[in-house]
N, C-alpha and C positions, 0 to 999 in steps of 0.2 A: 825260556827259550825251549821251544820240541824241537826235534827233528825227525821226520817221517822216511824211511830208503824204502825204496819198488825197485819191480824191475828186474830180481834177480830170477836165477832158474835155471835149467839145466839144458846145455847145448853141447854138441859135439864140437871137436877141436876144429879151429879153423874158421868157426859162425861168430857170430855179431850176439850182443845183449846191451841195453841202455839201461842204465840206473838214473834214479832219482831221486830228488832230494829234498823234501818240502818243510819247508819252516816257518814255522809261526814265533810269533813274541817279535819283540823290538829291535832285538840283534838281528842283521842279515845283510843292508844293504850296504854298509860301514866294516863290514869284516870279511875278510879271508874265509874260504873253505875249504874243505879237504876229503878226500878220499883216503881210508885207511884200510886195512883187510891183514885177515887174520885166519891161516888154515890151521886143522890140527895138530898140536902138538906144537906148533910154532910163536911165535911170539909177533904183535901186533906190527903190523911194517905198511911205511909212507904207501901210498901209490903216486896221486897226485895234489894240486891243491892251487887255487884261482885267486890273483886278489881282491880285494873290495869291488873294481870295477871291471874287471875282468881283464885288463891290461896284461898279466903276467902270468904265464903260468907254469911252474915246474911239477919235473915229473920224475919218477923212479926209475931209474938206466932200466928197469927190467920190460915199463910198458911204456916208453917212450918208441914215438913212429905207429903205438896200434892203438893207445888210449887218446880221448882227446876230452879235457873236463871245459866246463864251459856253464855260464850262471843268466839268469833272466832277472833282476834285482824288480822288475815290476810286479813278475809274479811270485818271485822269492822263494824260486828253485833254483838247485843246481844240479849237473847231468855229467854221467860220465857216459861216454863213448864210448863201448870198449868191441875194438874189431880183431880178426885173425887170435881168436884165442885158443889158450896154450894147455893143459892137463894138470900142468904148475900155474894157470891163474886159478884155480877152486879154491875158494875162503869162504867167509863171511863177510862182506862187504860195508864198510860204518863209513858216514858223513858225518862229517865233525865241522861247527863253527872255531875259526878263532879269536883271541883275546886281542888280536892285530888286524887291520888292513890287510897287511902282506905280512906271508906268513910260509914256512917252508914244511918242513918234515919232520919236525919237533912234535910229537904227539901232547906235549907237557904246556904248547902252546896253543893249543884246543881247549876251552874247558865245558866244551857241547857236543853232546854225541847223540848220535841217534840210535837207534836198535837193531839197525844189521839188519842184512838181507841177505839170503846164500846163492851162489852164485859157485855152480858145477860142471865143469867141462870132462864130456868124458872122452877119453883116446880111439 
């Protein structure tokens, strides 16, 4: 399984950026995915994450109302939305497949990551 993230870049607070998520191999249309991000000095934390069919999706109290994740199982991406952002969303951005269907905020339930994208909002 690869996973490819775009998308990221540097905007000012308050503007819009889309990431994405492209994956190849066998796993993708059967599993869960996930948004994870990781700023400096800090430790790797949930964003959001979509299940198998796109039916459900939870998100982290901090980008809940301005992220919105969402998957196309035919072309076998998935996309996070991300609007009105914040000086505190700048990380490094990672899409992660999971070992499940549905799947939450458990990073230890991912065992596919991709390579990060950065993603800088400045004040």
């Amino acid at each position: 399984v690869q996973l490819q993230a775009s998308g990221g870049g540097l905007v000012q607070a308050g503007g819009s950026l889309r990431l994405s998520c492209a994956a190849s191999g066998r796993i993708f249309s059967n599993n869960a995915m996930g948004w994870f991000r990781q700023a400096p000095g800090k430790e790797r934390e949930f964003v959001a994450a979509i299940s198998w069919n796109g039916g459900r999706q939870n998100y982290a109290d901090s980008v809940k109302g301005r992220f919105t994740i969402s998957r196309d199982n035919a072309k076998n991406t998935v996309t996070l939305q991300m609007n009105s952002l914040k000086p505190e969303d700048t990380a490094v951005y990672y899409c992660a497949a999971a070992r499940f269907a549905v799947s939450g905020s458990e990073p230890l339930n991912y065992p596919h990551w991709g390579q990060g994208t950065q993603v800088t909002v400045s004040s």
